[in-house]
C-alpha positions in Angstrom: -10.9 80.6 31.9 -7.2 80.1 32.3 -5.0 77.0 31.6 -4.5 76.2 35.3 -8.3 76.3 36.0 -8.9 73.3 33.4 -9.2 70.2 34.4 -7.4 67.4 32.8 -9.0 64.9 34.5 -12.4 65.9 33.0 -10.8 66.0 29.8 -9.4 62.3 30.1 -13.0 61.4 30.9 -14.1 63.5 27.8 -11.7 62.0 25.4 -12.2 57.9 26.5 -16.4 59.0 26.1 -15.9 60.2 22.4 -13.5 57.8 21.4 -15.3 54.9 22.8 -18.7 56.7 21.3 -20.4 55.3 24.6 -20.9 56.1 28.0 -21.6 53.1 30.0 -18.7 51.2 27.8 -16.4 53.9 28.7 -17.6 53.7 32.6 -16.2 50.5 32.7 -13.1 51.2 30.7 -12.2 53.6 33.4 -13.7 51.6 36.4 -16.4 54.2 37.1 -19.7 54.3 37.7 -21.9 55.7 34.8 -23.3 58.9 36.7 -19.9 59.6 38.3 -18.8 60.0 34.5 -21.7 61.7 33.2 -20.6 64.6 36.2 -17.2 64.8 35.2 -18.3 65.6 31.8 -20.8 68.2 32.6 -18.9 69.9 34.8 -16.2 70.2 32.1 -19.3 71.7 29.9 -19.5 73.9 32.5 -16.0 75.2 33.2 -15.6 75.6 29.0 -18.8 77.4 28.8 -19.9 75.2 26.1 -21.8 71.9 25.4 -19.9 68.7 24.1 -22.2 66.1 23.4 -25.9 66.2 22.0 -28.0 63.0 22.8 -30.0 61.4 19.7 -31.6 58.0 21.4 -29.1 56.1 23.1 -26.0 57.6 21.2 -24.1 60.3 22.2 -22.7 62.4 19.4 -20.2 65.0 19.3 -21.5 69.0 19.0 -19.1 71.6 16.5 -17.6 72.8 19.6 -17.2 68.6 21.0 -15.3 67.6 17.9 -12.8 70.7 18.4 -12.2 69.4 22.0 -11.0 66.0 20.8 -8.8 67.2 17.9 -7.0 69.0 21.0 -7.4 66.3 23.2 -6.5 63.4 21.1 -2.6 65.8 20.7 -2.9 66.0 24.1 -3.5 62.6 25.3 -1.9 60.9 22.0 1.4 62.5 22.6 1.5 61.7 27.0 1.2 58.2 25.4 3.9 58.9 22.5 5.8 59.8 25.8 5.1 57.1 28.0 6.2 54.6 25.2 9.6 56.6 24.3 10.4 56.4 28.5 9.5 52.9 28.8 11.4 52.1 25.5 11.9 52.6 21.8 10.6 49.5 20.9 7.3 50.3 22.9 7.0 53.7 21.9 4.8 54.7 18.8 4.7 58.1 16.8 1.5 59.5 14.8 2.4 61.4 11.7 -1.0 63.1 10.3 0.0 64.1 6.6 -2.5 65.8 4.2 -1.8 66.3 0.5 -4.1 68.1 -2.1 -6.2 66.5 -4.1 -4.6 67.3 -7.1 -0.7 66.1 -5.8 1.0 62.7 -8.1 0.1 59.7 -5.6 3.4 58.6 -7.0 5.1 62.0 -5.7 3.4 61.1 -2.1 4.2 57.6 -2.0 8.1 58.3 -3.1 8.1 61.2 -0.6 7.0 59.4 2.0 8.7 55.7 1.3 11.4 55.9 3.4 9.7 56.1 6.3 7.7 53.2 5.5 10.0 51.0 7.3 10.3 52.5 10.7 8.3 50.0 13.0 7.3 52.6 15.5 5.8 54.7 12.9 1.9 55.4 12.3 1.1 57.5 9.2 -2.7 59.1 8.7 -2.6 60.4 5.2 -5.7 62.7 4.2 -6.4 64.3 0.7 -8.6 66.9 -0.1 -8.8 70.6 -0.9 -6.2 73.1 0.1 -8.0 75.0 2.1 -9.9 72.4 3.9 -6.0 70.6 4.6 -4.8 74.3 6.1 -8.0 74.5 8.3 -7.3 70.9 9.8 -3.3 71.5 10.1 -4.2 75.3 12.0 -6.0 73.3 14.2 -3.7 70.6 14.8 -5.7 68.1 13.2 -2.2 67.3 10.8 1.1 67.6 10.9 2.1 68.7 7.7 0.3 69.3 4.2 1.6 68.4 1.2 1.3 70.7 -1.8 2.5 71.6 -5.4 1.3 75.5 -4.1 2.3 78.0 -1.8 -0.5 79.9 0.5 -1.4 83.6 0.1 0.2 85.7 3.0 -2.0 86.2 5.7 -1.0 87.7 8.9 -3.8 85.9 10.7 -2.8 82.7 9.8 1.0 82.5 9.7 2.3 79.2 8.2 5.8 77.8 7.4 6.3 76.6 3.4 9.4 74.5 3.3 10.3 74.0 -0.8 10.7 70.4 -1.4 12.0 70.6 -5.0 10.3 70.6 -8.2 10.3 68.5 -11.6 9.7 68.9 -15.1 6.5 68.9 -17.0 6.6 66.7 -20.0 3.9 65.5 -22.7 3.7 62.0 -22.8 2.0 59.1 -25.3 1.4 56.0 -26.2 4.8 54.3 -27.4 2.9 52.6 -30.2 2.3 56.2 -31.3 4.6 58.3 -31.1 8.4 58.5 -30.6 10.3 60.2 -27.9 11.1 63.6 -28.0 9.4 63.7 -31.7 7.9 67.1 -30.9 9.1 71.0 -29.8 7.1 72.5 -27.3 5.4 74.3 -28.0 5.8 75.4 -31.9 4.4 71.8 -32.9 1.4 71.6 -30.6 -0.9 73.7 -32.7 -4.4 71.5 -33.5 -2.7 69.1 -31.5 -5.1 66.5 -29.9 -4.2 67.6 -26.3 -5.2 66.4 -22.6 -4.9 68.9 -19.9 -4.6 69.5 -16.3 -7.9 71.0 -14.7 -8.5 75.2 -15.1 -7.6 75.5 -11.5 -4.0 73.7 -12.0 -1.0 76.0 -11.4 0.5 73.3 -14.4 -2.4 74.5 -16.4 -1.7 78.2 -16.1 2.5 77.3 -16.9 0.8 75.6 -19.9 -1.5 78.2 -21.2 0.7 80.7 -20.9 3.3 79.3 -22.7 0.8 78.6 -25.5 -0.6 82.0 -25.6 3.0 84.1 -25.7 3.8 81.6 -28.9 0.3 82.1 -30.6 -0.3 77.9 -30.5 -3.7 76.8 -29.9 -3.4 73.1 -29.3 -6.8 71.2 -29.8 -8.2 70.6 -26.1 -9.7 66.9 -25.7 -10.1 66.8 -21.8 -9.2 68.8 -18.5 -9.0 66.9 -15.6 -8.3 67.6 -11.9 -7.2 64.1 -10.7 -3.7 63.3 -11.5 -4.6 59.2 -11.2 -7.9 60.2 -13.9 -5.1 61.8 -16.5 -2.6 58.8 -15.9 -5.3 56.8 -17.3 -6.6 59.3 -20.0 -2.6 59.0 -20.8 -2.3 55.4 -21.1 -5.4 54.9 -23.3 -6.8 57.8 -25.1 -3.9 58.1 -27.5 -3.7 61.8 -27.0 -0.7 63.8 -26.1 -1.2 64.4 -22.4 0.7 67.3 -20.2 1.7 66.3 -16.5 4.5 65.6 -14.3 6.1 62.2 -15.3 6.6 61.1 -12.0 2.6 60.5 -12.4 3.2 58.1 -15.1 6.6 57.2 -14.1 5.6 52.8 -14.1 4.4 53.4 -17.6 7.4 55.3 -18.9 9.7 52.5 -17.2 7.7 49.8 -19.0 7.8 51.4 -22.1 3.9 52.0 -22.6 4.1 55.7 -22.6 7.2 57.8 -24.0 7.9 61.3 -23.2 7.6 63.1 -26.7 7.9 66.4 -25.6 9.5 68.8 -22.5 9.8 72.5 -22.0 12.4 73.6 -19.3 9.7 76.5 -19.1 7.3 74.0 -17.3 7.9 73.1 -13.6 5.7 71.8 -10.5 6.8 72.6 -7.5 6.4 70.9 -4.0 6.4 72.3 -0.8 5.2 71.2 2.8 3.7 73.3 4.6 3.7 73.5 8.7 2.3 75.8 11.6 5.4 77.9 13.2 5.2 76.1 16.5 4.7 72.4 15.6 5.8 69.8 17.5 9.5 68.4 16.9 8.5 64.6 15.3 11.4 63.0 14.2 9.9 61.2 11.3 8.4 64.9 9.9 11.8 66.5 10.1 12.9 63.0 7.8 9.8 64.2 5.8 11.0 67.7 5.4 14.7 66.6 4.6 16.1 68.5 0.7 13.5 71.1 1.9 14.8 74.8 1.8 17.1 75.0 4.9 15.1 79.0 5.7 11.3 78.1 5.0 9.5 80.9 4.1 6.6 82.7 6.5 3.3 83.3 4.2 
């Protein structure tokens, strides 16, 4: 099948069906009769080759191959709105930014990255979190923009992506003020038997952190690994260990005084990057997004 042999229209019919999950509802959205719809549908089914919907009772719900149709359909139809709206005016228009972010990324980092776009009034952010992999799956097939990560990819010629380097921070060890005092330790000669909270195993921070400990012969006294940067804030604020992680994780309780940094190594970076397909579409508020990234992204 060819692009000039699909029909849009039965895809417009398609997409107000699954997004209004009903077929007599949607009818009357569109001011059709119910059978004239059901046709239009099927003989998109046939034309694809494939079948969209599965009926269980009275609801119609969305086969593997139904719900790849929408992702495609909702940029399709989405962005002839996003058009419409920019025609008829900026004021009327309205632009969908889809960002994903890994699990394992500083809320704080996302909602700082993503703060000055918080005040454009035409603006409609999705934000996702989850796995890596699962976030590249979903941006390959246009399901996001842009994923947000403190990784790169691993090259693969099959799926070509774009990193774009947004920067990268320190990693510091951080305590409770009534504790400790700041800067009160080297890193890492006075971290051996040190009561110590860690990133999870799978953490790129983790492997900066072991390696570091393993080239100076310290073995620090592990009291916790944990994958969720919010989980470690907390283990930070109230555990009274020494805890490693970016400080713009804890950046509210360093400004209040709660926590103090006691210890930094220069050695110790996380570094962000966003990562895009090649041919993604030119949204103004991502190329604000990308802004300080690396003006030649790199092609993994």
């Amino acid at each position: 099948m060819k692009l000039d042999q699909l029909n849009f229209h039965h895809l417009f019919y398609f997409w107000r069906v699954a997004k209004v999950g009903h077929l007599t509802r949607a009818a009357q959205e569109l001011h059709t009769s119910q059978s004239a719809l059901s046709a239009q549908i099927r003989q998109l089914e046939e034309r694809l080759g494939q079948v969209l919907f599965t009926r269980e009772g009275r609801r119609l719900v969305l086969t593997d191959t139904g719900q790849l149709v929408l992702a495609y359909s909702e940029d399709i139809f989405g962005m002839g709105q996003e058009m419409l709206g920019r025609l008829q005016g900026r004021s009327e228009g309205v632009t969908r930014l889809r960002i994903g972010s890994v699990a394992t990324l500083s809320r704080n980092y996302q909602e700082n990255r993503i703060r000055p776009l918080l005040a454009d009034p035409t603006l409609v952010l999705t934000l996702e979190s989850g796995p890596l992999e699962g976030l590249l799956t979903r941006l390959i097939q246009h399901q996001l923009d842009v994923v947000l990560a403190n990784e790169t990819v691993p090259s693969d010629v099959n799926r070509p992506l774009h990193c774009h380097f947004l920067g990268s921070q320190a990693i510091s060890l951080v305590g409770p003020a009534r504790l400790w005092q700041p800067l009160a330790l080297r890193v890492p000669e006075d971290l051996e038997g040190l009561d110590i909270a860690l990133p999870g195993p799978r953490s790129a921070i983790r492997a900066q952190f072991d390696a570091l400990c393993a080239s100076a012969n310290i073995t620090p006294r592990l009291r916790a690994e944990v994958d969720d940067m919010a989980m470690l804030r907390l283990i930070a604020r109230d555990s009274g260990w020494v805890t490693v992680l970016p400080e713009v994780v804890v950046q509210d309780e360093l400004q209040s005084g709660s926590l103090v940094c006691v210890g930094r190594s220069g050695v110790l970076q996380e570094r962000f990057y966003a990562i895009t397909t090649p041919h993604r579409h030119h949204i103004e508020p991502l190329e604000r997004l990308l802004t300080g990234a690396s003006e030649t992204p790199f092609v993994v």
